[in-house]
Backbone as CSV, one residue per row, in Angstrom:
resi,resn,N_x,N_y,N_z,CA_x,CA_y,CA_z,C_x,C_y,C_z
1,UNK,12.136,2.563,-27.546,11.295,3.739,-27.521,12.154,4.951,-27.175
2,UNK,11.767,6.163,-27.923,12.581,7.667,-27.491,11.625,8.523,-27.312
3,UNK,12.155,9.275,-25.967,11.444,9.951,-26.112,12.335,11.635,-25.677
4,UNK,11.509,12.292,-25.665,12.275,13.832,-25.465,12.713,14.230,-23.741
5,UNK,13.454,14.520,-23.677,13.487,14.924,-22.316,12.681,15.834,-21.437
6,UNK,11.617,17.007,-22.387,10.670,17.520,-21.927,9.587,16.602,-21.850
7,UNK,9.378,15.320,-22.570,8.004,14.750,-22.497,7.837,14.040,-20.878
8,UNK,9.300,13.823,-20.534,9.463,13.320,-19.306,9.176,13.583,-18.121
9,UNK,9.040,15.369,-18.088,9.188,16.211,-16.471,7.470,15.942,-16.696
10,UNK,7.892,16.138,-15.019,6.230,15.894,-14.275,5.820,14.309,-14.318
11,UNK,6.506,13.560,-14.822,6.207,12.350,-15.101,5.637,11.859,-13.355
12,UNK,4.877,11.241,-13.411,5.146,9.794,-12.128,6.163,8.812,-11.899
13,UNK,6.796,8.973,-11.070,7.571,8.265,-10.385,7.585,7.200,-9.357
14,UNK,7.454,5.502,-9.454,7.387,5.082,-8.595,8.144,3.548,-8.425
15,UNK,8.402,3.293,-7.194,9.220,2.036,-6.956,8.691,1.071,-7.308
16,UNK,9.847,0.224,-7.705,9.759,-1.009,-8.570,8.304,-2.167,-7.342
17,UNK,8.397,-1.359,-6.119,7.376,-2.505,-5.317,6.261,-1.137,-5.482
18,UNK,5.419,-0.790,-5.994,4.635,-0.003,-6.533,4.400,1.237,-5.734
19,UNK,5.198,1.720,-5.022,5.144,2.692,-4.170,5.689,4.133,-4.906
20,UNK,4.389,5.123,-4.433,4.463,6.339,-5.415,5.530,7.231,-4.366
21,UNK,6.354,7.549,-5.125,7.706,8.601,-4.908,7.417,9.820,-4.915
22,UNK,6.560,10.512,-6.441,7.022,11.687,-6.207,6.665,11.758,-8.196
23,UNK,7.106,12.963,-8.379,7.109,13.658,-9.894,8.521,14.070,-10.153
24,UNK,8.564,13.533,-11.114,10.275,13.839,-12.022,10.151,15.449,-12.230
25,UNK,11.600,16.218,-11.940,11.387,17.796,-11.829,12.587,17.466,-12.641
26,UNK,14.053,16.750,-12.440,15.176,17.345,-13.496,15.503,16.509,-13.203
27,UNK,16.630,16.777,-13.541,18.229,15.695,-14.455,19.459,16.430,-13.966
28,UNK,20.334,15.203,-13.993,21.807,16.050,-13.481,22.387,14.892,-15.097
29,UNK,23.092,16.178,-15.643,23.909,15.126,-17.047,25.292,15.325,-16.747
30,UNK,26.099,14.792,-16.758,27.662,14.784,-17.007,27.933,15.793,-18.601
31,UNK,28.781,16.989,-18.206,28.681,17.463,-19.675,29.714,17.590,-20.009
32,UNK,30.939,16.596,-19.525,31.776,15.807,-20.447,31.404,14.905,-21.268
33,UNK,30.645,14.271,-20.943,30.223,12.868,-21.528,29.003,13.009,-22.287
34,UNK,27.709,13.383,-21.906,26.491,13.541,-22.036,25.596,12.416,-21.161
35,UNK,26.193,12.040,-20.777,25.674,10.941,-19.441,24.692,11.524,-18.556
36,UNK,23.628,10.545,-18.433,22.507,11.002,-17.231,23.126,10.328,-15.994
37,UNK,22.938,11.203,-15.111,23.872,10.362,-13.728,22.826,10.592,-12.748
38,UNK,21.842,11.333,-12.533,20.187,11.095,-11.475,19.801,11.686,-12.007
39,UNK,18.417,11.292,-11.658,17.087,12.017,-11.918,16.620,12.642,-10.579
40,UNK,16.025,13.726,-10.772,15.336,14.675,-9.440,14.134,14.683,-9.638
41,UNK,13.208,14.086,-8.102,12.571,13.373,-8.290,11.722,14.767,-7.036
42,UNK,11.117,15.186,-7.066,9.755,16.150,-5.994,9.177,14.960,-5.594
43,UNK,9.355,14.414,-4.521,8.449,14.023,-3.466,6.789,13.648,-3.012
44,UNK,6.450,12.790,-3.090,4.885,13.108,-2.405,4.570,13.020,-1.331
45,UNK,3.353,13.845,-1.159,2.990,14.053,0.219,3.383,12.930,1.108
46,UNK,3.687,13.211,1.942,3.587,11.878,3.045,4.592,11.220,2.998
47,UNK,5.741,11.205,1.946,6.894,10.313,1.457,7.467,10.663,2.859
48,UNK,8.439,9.610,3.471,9.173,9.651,4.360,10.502,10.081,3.545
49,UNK,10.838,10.785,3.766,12.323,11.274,2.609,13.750,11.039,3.311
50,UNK,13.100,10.762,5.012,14.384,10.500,5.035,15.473,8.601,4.751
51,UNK,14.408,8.042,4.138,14.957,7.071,3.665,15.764,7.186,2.050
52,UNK,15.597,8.206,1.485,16.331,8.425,0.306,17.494,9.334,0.588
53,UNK,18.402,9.878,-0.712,18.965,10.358,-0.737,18.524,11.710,-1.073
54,UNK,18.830,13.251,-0.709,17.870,13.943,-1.326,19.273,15.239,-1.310
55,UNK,18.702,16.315,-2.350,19.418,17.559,-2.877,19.252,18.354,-1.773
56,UNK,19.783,19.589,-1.816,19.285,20.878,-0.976,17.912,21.415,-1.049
57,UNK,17.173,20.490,-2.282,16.234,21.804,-2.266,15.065,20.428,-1.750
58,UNK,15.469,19.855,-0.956,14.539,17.744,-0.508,13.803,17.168,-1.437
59,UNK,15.366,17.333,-3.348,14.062,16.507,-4.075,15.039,14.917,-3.970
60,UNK,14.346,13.884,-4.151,14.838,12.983,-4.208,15.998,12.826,-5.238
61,UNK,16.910,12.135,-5.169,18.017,11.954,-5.816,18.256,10.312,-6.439
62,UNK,17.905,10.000,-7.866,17.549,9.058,-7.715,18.792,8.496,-8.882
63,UNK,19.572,7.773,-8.867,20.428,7.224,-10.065,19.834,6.878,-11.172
64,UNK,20.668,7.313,-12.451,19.788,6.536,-13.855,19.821,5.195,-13.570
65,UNK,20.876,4.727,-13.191,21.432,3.456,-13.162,19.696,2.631,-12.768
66,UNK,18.639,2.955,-11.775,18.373,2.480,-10.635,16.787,2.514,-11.968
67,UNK,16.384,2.990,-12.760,15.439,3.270,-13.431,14.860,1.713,-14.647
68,UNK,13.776,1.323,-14.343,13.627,0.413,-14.062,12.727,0.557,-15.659
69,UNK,12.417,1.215,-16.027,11.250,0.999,-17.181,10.780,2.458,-17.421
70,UNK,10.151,3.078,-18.196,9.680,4.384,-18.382,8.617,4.077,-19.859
71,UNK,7.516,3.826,-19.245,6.359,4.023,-20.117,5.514,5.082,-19.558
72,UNK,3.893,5.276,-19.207,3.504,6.163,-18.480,3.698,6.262,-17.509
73,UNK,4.388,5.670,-16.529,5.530,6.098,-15.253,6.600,5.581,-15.769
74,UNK,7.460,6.428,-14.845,8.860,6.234,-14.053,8.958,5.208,-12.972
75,UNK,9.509,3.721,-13.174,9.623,3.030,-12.524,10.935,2.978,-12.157
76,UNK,11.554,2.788,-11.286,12.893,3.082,-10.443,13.134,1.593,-9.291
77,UNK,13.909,1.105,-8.908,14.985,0.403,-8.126,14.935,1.382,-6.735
78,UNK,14.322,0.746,-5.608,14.222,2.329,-4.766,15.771,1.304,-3.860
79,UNK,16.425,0.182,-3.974,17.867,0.135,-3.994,18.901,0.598,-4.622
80,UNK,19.439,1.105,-4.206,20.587,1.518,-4.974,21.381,0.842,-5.833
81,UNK,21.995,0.193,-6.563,22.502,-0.813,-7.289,24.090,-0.701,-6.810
82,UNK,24.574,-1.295,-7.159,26.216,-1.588,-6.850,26.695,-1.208,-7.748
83,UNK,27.715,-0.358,-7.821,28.407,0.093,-8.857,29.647,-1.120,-9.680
């Protein structure tokens, strides 16, 4: 399945043990490569954030690597994977 990178923002975001994260806001790409290297992830209410990794502006920081499925959510690995 493809889809556009605008169809994506605002999406739902949530961990692979069904726990809601937050709404997809952006992307960090490598623009040597064209590589997605995280997704930025806005938070939901109540999220304890300080168990993630998060940007300056406290959106979650989430690896492509860690992205688990993408149909009508964003399912994500809320482990980090091993490089």
């Amino acid at each position: 399945m493809k889809k556009f990178a605008t169809e994506l923002m605002g999406m739902t975001v949530m961990s692979h043990k069904g726990e809601f994260l937050g709404a997809l806001d952006n992307y960090v790409l490598d623009t040597n490569t064209g590589d997605l290297i995280h997704i930025l992830v806005t938070p939901a209410d109540g999220l304890d954030i300080s168990r993630y990794r998060t940007d300056a502006a406290n959106r979650l920081v989430v690896p492509f690597k860690s992205i688990v499925s993408i149909k009508n959510v964003v399912v994500v690995r809320t482990k980090v994977p091993k490089k």
